[in-house]
N, C-alpha and C positions, 0 to 999 in steps of 0.2 A: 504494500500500500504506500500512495506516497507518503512523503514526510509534513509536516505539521507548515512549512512552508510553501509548497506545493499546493493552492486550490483547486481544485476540480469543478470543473464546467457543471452545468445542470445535467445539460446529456450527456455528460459521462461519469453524475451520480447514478442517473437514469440505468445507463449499459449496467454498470454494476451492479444495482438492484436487480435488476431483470435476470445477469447472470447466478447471482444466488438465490434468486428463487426457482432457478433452472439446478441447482445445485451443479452448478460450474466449479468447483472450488479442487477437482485434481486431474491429472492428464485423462486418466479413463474414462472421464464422466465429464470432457472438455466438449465446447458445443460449437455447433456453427454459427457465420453471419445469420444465415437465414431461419435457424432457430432463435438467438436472441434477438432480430430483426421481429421476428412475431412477438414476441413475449413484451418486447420494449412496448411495441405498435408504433413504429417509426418504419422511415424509409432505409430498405439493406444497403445503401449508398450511404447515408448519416451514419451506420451503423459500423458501414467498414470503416466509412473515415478514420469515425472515434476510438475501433478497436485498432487500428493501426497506430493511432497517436498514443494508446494508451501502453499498447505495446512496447514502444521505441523510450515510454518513460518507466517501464520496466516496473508498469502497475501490472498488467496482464502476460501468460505468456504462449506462444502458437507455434503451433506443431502443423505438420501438413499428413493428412491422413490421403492417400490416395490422389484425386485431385483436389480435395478440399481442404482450406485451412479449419482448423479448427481452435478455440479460444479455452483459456480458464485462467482462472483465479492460482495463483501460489502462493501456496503458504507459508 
């Protein structure tokens, strides 16, 4: 998670919420755009944005299952 100086956007409260109520929180149970894309109810465009940005801030971290990325939470 970030650190105490680091804010976090609204939609990328949002993503996060949506991922743990997907219980996104470990590789095997990591989920796609288009699963938290539904869950949010936003656009998978918004959705990868934020998970890419959230990514590269090394709140989120993604794996590539096949062709698909996939997203989760670390603990």
């Amino acid at each position: 998670m970030p650190n105490e100086n680091e804010k976090l956007l609204k939609i990328e409260k949002d993503i996060l919420d949506a991922m743990k109520k997907l219980n996104a929180s470990k590789e095997a149970s990591s989920k796609t755009v288009k699963d938290i894309a539904a869950k949010a109810n936003r656009p998978k465009t918004l959705v990868a944005n934020t998970l890419d940005r959230l990514t590269k801030r090394k709140v989120l971290e993604r794996k590539v299952v096949g062709k698909s990325a996939h997203y989760f939470i670390p603990s």
